[in-house]
DRENDO-1510 file (C-alpha; in Angstrom, 1 decimal, always signed):
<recs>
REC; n; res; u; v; w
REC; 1; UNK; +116.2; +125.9; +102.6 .
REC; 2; UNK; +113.6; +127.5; +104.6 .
REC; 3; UNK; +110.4; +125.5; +104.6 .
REC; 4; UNK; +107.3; +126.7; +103.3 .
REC; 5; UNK; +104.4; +124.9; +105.2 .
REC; 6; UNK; +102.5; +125.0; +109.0 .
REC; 7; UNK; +102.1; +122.2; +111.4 .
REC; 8; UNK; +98.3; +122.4; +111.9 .
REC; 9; UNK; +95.9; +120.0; +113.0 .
REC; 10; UNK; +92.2; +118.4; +112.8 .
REC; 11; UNK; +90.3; +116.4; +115.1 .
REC; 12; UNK; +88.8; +112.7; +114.0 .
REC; 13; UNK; +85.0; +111.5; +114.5 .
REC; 14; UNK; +86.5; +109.6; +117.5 .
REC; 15; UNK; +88.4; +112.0; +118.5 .
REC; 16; UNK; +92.5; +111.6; +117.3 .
REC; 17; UNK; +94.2; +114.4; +117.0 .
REC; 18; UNK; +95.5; +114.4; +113.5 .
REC; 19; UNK; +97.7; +116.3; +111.8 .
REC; 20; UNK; +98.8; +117.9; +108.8 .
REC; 21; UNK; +101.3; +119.9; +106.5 .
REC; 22; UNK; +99.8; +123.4; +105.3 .
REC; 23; UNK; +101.4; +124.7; +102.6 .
REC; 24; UNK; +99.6; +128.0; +101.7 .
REC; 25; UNK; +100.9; +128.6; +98.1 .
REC; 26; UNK; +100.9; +131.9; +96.5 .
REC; 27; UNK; +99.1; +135.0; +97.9 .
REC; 28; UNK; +95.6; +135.3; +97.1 .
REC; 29; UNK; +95.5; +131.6; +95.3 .
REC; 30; UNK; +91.9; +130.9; +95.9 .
REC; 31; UNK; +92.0; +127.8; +92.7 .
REC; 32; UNK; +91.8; +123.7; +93.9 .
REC; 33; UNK; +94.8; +122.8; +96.2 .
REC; 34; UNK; +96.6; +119.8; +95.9 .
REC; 35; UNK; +95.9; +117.1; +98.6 .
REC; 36; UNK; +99.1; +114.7; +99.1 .
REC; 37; UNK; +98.0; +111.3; +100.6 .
REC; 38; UNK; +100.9; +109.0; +101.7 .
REC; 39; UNK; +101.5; +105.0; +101.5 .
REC; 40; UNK; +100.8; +102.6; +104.4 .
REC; 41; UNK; +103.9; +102.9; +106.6 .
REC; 42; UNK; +104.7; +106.2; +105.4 .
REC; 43; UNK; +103.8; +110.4; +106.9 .
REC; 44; UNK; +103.9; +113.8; +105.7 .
REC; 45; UNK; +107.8; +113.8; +105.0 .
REC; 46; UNK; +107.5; +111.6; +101.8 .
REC; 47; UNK; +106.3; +114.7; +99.8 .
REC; 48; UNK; +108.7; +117.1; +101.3 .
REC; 49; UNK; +110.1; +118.2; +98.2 .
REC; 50; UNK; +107.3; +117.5; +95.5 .
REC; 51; UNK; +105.3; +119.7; +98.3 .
REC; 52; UNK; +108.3; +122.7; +98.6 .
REC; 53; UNK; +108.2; +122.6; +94.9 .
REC; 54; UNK; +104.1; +122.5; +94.0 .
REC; 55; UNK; +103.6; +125.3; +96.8 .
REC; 56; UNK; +105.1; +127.5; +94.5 .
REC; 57; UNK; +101.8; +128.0; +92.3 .
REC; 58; UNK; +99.1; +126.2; +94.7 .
REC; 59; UNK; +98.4; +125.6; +98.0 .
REC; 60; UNK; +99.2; +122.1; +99.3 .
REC; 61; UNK; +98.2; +120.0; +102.0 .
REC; 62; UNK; +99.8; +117.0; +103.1 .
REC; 63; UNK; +97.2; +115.0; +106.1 .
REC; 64; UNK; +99.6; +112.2; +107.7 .
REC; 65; UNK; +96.9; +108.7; +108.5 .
REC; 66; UNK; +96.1; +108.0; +112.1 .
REC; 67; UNK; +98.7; +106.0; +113.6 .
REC; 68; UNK; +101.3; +108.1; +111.6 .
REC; 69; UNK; +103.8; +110.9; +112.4 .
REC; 70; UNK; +102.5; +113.5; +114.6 .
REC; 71; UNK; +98.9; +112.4; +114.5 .
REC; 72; UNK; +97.5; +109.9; +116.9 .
REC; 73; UNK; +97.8; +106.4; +117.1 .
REC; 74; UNK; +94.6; +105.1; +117.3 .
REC; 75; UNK; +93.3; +103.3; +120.9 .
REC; 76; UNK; +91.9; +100.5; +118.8 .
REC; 77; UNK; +93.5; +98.9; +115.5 .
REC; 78; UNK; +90.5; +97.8; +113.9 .
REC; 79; UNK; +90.0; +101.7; +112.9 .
REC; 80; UNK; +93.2; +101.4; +110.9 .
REC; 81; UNK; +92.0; +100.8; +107.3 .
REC; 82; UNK; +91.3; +102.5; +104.5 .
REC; 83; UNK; +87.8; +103.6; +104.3 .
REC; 84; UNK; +88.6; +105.3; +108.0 .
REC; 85; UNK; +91.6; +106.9; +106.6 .
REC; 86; UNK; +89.4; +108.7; +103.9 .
REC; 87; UNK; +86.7; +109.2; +106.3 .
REC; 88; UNK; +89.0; +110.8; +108.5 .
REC; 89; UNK; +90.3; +112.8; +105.8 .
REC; 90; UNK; +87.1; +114.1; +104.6 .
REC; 91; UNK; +86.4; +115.8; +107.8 .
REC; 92; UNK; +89.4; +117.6; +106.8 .
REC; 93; UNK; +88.2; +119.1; +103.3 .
REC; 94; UNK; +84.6; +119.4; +105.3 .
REC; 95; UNK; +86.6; +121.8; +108.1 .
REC; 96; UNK; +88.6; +123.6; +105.4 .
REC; 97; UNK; +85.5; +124.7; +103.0 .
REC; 98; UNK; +87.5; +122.6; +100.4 .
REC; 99; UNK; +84.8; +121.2; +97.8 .
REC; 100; UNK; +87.1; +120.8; +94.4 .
REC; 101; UNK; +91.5; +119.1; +94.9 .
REC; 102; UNK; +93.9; +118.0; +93.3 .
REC; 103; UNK; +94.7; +114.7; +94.5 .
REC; 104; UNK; +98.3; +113.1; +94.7 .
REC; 105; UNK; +98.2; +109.5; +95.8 .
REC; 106; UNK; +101.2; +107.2; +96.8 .
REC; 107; UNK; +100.3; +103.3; +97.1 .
REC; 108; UNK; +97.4; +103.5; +99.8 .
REC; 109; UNK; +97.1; +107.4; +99.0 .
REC; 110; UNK; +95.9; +106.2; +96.0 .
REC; 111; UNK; +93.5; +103.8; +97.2 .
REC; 112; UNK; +92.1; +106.3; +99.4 .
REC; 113; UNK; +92.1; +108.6; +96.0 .
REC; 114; UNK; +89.8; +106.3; +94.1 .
REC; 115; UNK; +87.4; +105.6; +97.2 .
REC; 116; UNK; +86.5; +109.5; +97.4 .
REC; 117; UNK; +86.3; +109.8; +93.8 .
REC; 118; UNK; +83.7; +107.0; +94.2 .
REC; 119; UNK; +82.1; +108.5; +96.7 .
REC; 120; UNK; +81.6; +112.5; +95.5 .
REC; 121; UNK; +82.0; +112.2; +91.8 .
REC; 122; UNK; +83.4; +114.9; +90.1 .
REC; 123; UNK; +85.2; +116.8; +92.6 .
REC; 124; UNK; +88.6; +115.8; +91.6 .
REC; 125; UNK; +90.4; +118.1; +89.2 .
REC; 126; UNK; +93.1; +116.3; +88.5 .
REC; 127; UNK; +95.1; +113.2; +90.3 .
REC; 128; UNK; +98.3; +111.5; +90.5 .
REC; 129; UNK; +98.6; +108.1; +91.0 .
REC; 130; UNK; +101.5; +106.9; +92.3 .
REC; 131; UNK; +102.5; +103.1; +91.8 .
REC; 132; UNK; +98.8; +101.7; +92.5 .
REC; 133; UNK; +95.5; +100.6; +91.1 .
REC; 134; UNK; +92.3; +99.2; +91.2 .
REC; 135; UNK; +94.0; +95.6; +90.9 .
REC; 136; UNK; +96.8; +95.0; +93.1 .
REC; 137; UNK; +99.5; +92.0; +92.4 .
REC; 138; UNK; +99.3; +89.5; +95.4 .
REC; 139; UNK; +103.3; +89.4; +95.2 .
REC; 140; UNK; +103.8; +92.9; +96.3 .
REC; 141; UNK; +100.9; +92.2; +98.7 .
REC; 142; UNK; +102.7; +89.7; +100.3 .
REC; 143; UNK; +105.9; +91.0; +100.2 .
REC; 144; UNK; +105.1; +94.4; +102.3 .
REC; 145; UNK; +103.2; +92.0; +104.4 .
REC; 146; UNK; +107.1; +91.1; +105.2 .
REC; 147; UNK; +108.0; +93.9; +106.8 .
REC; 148; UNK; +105.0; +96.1; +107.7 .
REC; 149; UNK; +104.7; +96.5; +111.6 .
REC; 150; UNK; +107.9; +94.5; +112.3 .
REC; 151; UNK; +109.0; +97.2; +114.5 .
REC; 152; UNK; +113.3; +97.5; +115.6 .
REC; 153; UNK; +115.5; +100.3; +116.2 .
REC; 154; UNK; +118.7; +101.5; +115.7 .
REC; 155; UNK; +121.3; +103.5; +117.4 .
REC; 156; UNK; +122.6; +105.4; +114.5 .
REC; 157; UNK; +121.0; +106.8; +110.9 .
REC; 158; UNK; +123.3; +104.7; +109.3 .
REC; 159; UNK; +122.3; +101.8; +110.7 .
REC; 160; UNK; +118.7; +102.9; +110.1 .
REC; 161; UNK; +119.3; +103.0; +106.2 .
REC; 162; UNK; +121.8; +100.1; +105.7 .
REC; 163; UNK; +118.5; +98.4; +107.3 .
REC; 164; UNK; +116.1; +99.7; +104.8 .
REC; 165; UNK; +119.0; +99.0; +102.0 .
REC; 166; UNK; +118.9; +95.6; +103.0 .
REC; 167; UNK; +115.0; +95.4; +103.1 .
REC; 168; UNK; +113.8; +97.5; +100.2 .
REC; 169; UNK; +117.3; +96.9; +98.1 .
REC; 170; UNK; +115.4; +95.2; +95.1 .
REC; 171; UNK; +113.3; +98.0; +94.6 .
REC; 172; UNK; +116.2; +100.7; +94.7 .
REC; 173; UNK; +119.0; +98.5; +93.0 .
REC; 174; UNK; +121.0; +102.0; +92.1 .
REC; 175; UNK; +120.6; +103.2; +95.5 .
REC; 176; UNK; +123.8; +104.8; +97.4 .
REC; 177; UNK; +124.0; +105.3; +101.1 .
REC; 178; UNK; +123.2; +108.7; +101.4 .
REC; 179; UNK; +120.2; +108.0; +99.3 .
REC; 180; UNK; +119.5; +105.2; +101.9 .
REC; 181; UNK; +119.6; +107.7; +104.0 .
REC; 182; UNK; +117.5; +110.3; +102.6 .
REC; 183; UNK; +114.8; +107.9; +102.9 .
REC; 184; UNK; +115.5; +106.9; +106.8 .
REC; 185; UNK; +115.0; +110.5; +107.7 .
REC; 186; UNK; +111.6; +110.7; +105.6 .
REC; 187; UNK; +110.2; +107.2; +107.5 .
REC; 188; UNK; +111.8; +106.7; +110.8 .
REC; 189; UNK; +112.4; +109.5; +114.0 .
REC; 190; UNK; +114.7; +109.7; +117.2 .
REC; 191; UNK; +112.4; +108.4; +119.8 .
REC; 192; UNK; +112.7; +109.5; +123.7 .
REC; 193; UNK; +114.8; +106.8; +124.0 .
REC; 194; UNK; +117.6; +107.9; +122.1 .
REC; 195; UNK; +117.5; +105.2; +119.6 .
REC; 196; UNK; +116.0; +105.6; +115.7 .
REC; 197; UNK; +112.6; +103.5; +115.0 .
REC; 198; UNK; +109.7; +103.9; +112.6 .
REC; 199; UNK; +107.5; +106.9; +112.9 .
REC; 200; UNK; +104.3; +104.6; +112.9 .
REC; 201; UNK; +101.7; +102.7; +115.1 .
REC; 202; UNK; +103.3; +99.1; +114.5 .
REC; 203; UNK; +99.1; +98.5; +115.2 .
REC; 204; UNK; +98.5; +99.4; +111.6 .
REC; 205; UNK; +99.6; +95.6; +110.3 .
REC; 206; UNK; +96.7; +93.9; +112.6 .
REC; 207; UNK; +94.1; +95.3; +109.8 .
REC; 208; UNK; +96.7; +94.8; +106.7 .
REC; 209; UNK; +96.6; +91.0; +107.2 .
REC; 210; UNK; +92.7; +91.1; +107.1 .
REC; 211; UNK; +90.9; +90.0; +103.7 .
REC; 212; UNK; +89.7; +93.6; +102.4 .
REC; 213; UNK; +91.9; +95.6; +104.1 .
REC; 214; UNK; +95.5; +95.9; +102.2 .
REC; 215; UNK; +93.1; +96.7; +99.2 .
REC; 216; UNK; +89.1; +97.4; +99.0 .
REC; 217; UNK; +87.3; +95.0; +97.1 .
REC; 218; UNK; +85.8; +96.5; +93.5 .
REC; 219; UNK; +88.1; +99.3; +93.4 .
REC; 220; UNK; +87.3; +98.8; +89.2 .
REC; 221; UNK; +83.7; +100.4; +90.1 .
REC; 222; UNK; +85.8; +103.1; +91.8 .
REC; 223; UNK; +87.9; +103.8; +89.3 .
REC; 224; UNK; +85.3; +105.0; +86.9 .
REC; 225; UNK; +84.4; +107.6; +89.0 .
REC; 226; UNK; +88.1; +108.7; +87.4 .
REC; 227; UNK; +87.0; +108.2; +84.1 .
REC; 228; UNK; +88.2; +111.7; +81.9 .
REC; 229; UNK; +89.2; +112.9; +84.5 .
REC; 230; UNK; +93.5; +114.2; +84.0 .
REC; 231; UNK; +95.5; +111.9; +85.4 .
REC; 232; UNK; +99.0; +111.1; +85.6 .
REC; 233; UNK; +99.9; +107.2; +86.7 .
REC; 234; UNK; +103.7; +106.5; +87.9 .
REC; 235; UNK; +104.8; +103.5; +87.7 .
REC; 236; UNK; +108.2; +102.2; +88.8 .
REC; 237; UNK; +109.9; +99.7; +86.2 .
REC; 238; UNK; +110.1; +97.2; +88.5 .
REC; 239; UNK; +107.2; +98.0; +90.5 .
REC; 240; UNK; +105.9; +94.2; +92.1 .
REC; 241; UNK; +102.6; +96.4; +93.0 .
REC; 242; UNK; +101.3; +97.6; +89.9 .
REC; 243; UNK; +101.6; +95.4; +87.1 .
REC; 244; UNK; +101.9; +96.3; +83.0 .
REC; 245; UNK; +98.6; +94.8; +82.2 .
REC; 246; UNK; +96.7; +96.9; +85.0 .
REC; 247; UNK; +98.6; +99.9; +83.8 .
REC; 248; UNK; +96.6; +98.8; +80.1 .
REC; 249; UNK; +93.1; +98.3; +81.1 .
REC; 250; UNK; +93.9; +101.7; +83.5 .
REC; 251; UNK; +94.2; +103.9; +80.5 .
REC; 252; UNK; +91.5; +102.7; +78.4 .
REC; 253; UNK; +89.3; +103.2; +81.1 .
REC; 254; UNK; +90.7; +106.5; +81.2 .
REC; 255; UNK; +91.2; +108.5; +77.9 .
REC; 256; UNK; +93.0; +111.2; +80.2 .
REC; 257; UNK; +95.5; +108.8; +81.8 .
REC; 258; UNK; +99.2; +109.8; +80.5 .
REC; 259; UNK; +101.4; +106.9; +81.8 .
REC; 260; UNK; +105.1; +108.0; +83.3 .
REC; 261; UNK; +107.6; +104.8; +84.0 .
REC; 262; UNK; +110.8; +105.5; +86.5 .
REC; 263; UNK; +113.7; +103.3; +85.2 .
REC; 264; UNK; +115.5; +100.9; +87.8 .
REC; 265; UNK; +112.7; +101.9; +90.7 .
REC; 266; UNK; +110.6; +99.3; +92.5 .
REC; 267; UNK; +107.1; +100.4; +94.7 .
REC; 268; UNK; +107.2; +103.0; +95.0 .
REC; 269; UNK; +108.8; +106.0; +93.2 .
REC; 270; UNK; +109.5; +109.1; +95.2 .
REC; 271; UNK; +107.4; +111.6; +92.4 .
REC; 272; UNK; +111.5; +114.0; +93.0 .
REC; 273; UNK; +112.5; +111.7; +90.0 .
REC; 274; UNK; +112.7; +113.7; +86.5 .
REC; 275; UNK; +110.3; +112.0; +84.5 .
REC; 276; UNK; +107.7; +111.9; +87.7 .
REC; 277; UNK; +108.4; +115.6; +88.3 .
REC; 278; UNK; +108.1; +116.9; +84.9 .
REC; 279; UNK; +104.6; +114.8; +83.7 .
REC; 280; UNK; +103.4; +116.5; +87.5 .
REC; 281; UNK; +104.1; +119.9; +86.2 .
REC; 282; UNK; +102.5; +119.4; +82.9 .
REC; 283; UNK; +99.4; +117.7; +84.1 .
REC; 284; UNK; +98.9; +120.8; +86.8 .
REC; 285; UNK; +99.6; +123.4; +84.0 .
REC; 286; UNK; +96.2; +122.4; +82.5 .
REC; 287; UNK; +94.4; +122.4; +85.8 .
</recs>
């Protein structure tokens, strides 16, 4: 299948050179586009389908973090933390004319989500919130503290994804290989070496283990920014992130909040499954 999307790229107040997915969507769409904002280790390759399939009725944009995929790594790890991510971000939408989005948010993506909302109120249309909220469990804290910026390599793509199998197996119990592998290809790359490692800065955990970093403080006082605002949260079943009781307080905070739970799926669902895909499609009809 023919992909849909431009390799394009934007240039950081320090000066990275960052880049993103452009999906332009339908001729003449001029409405909000949707912005896709990936998790911590993660790049522009996590949306890959949910982007192929959204650019059929909007424009889509899909920024990959500093340190990340084809963008820059960063010369000094202290920048690598979420309040630079969404400044880098907004000189995006500043550089694009883009005033009004639709914002899709994966784990940190939807950190980042909330932060902006906090910051310009009012400009989201609608969001997606993917596994993550303003109150984080310590458990799934300290368990991607694990593995985050543990680096290796691997000669082959099955190795790569009996590797992630054996990491992440908890949280994709019904996973087969070639699912394993499906998600290899989305999060690690052939480097010059010949061999198969992750396709980020391993940098990015010197900031995660800092007090404030892995999640802002107050992110409550964000979240009302959100507040009637249309909103679809995912949560995976047996998510170790995001826990029932957050998921409460989260819609009646939020009157506009519909909830979506993925059966036997840990942190953090990949928005392809059914039940993600169809509460995405309903919440951008009204938009």
């Amino acid at each position: 299948m023919a992909s849909h999307y431009e390799d394009r790229f934007w240039t950081s107040e320090d000066g990275l050179n960052l880049h993103y997915r452009d999906y332009a969507g339908p001729d003449g769409y001029h409405g909000p586009p949707v912005l896709c904002m990936h998790g911590l280790t993660r790049n522009a390759r996590d949306f890959a389908d949910l982007a192929e399939h959204l650019c059929e009725t909007r424009r889509v944009i899909v920024p990959e973090m500093r340190g990340r995929g084809m963008s820059d790594y960063a010369p000094s790890w202290e920048t690598y933390n979420p309040m630079q991510y969404v400044g880098d971000v907004e000189r995006l939408l500043a550089e694009q004319g883009i005033e009004q989005f639709i914002s899709v948010g994966t784990s940190m993506g939807g950190l980042m989500t909330m932060l902006m909302a906090a910051a310009k109120p009012g400009r989201i249309a609608a969001l997606v919130m993917n596994d993550i909220g303003p109150e984080i469990d310590p458990s799934g804290i300290e368990r991607i503290g694990t593995y985050v910026g543990q680096g290796g390599s691997y000669p082959t793509w099955i190795h790569a994804a009996r590797s992630l199998g054996d990491v992440h197996g908890n949280s994709f119990p019904d996973y087969t290989l070639d699912k394993w592998l499906e998600m290899a290809k989305r999060t690690l790359v052939v480097s010059q070496n010949g061999r198969i490692s992750y396709d980020y800065d391993m940098a990015i955990a010197e900031p995660f283990k800092q007090a404030g970093n892995a999640a802002p403080p107050n992110l409550w006082l964000a979240y009302e920014a959100l507040k009637n605002v249309p909103m679809v949260l995912v949560r995976g079943k047996l998510s170790d992130l995001l826990t029932p009781e957050t998921v409460a307080q989260m819609g009646a905070r939020n009157p506009a909040m519909t909830t979506v739970t993925v059966p036997r799926v840990g942190h953090a669902p990949t928005l392809d499954e059914p039940e993600a895909r169809a509460a995405i499609d309903a919440l951008l009809a009204g938009v």
